[in-house]
Structures are given as C-alpha cells and as structure tokens.
C-alpha positions as CSV (number, residue, x, y, z in Angstrom):
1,X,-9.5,-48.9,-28.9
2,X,-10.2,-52.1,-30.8
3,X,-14.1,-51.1,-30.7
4,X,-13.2,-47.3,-32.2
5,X,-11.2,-49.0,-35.1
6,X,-13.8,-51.1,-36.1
7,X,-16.5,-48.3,-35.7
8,X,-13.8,-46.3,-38.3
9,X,-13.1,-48.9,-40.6
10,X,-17.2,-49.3,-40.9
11,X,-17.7,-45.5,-42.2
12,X,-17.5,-44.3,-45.6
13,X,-14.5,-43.2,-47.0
14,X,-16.3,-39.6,-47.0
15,X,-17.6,-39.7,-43.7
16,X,-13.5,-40.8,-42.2
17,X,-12.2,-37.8,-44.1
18,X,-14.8,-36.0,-42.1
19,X,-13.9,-37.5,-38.6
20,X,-10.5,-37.3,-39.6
21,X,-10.6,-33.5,-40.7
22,X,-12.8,-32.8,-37.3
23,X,-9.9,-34.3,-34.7
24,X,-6.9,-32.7,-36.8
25,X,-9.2,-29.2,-36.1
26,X,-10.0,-30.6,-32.3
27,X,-6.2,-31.1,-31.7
28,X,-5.6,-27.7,-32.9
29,X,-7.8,-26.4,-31.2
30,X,-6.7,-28.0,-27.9
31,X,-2.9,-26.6,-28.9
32,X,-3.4,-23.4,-29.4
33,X,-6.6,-22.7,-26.6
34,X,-4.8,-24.7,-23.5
35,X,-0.8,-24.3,-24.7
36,X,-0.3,-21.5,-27.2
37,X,-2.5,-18.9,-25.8
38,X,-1.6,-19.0,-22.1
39,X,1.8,-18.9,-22.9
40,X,1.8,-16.3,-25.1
41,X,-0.4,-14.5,-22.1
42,X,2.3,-15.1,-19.6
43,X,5.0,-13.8,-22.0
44,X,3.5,-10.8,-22.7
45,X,2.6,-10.3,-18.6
46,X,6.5,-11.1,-17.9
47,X,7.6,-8.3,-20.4
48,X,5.1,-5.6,-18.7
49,X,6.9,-6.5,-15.4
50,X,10.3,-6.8,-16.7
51,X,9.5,-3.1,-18.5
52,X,7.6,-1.6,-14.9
53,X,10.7,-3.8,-12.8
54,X,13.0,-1.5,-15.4
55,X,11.3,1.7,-15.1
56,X,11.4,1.7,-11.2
57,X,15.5,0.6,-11.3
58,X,15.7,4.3,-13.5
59,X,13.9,6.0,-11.3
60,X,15.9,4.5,-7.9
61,X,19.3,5.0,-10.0
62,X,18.3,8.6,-10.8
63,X,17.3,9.4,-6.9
64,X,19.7,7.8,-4.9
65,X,21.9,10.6,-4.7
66,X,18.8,12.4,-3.0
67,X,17.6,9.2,-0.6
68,X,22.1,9.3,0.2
69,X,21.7,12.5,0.7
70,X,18.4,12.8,3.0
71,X,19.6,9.5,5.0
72,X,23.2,11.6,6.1
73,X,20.9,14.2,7.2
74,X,18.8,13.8,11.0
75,X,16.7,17.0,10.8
76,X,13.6,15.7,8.7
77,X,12.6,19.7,7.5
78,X,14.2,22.8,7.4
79,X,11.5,24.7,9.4
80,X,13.3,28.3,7.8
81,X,12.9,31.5,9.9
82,X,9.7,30.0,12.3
83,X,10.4,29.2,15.6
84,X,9.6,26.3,17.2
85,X,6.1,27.5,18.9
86,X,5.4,29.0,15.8
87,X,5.9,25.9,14.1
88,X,4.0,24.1,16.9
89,X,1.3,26.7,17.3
90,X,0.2,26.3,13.6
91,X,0.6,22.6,13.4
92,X,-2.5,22.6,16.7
93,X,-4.0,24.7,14.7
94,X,-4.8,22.8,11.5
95,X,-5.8,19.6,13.6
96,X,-7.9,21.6,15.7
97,X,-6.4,21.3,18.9
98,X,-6.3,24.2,21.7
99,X,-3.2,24.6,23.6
100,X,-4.4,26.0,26.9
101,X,-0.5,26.8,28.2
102,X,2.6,26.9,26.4
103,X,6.0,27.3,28.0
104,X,9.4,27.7,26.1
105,X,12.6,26.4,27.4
106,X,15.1,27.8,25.0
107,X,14.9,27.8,21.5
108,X,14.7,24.0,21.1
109,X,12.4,22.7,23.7
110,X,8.5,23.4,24.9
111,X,5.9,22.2,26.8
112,X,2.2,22.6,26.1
113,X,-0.7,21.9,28.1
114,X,-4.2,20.6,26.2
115,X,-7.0,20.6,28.5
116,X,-9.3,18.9,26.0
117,X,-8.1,17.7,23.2
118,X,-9.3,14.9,21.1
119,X,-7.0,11.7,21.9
120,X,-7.0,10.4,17.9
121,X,-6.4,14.3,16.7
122,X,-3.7,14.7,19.3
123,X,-1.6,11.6,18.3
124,X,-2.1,12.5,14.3
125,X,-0.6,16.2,15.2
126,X,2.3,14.9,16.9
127,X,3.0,12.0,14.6
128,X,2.9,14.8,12.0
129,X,5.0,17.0,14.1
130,X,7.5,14.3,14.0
131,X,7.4,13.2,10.5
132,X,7.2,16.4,8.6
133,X,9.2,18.7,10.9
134,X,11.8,16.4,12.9
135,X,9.9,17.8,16.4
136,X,10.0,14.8,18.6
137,X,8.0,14.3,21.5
138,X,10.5,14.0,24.8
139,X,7.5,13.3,27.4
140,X,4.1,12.9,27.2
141,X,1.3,12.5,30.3
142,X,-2.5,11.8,28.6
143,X,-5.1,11.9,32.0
144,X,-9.0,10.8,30.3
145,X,-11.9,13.4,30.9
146,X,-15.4,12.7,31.8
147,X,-16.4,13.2,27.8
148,X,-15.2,9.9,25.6
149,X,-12.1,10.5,23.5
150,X,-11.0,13.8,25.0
151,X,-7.8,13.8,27.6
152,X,-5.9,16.3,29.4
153,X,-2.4,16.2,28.3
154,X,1.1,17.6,28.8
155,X,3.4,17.0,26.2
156,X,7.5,18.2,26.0
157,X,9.1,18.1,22.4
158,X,12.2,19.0,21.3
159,X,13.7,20.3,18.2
160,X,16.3,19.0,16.0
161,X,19.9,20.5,16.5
C-alpha cells in the first residue's frame, strides 16, 4: 500500500486527477455490472413468476368447480347412445387391431379375442379405453407368437355403472 502511495504522490497533479477520475469510473462500473444489474435481472424474473404463479391461481380458482365436480364423478366419459362393443369395436379400430371373436355378457361386460395383435398397439388401446371412456380391463391373458411383438390375447373389460 505504502509503495502505491508513493507511486501516487510522484505523478503530476494532472496525471492523479486522471487515475483518480479512472477508479471513481472502475468502481462504478464494478457497482452497477456485478450488483445493480443482476439484481435488477432477478427482480424483473421474480415479477414474471409472481405474474405466471398469479395467472395459473385464476385459472385453478375459475375451474375448481369443474375438477370438484369431475372428481365426484367415477365414469370418466359419457359414451351417449353407443354401446359398449360399439365403443370397443371403434376404439380397435383406430389403433389397428383385429378382434378375431367378441362375446357380450350383458350390457356392461365383453370379452374379445386378438389372434395377432401388436403387444405396444394393444396396451395403448386399452390404456385409452380406460382413460377416455372409463372401460376397464377386468382380465387380461397375452400368449407370444412366433412373429416379434405380436401375442394372442383375451381380454374382459367392463363398463362403468
């Protein structure tokens, strides 16, 4: 420290106004690049959240009724006027699946036979069975066939009440 002193005391008066001028600007520098600038960053990122955090409570406050409402209820769709097969039929259809039997036991159960069927495919169309049209899948019997990724399969699902 001693050493910058006497460095400083041996400039000009001109030249310490110009060392002086350059470490007020340094400082400054240092204040507002490392201190005012993040902060002001982290503000501004804080108020985006808060206003997204505040947006999201509207929307839950708005549709709880609904969620209430959808959580009393156990039958996931109203499948209208189809009947179950019709329901089931269709849904094999669209994920490409052949149902080689079908036999109805009353108006809310069936069983299916799929000689070959695609193992991945199958599982999609019941999960989807399940999810978008409350069918549920009571038993299930998957035997492998000589080609990769096809099975046999018998499945049972039921209907919601």
């Amino acid at each position: 420290m001693k050493n910058l002193q006497a460095w400083y005391s041996a400039q000009s008066r001109r030249e310490q106004m110009l060392v002086l001028v350059t470490a007020i600007l340094l400082i400054v520098f240092i204040v507002y690049f490392l201190i005012w600038q993040p902060l002001n960053k982290s503000i501004a990122n804080m108020d985006n959240r808060l206003q997204r955090q505040q947006t999201d409570l509207t929307w839950m406050r708005v549709n709880s009724a609904r969620v209430r409402a959808a959580a009393g209820n156990n039958t996931a769709v109203d499948r209208g006027e189809r009947s179950l097969i019709q329901v089931v039929t269709a849904s094999s259809s669209r994920h490409g699946l052949s149902l080689s039997r079908v036999q109805e036991s009353g108006s809310s159960e069936i069983r299916l036979w799929l000689d070959s069927a695609g193992f991945d495919a199958m599982l999609r169309w019941l999960d989807e069975l399940e999810a978008r049209e409350g069918i549920a899948v009571q038993n299930l019997s998957v035997n492998q066939t000589d080609t990769t990724g096809m099975v046999k399969a018998t499945v049972t699902l039921v209907a919601p009440n």
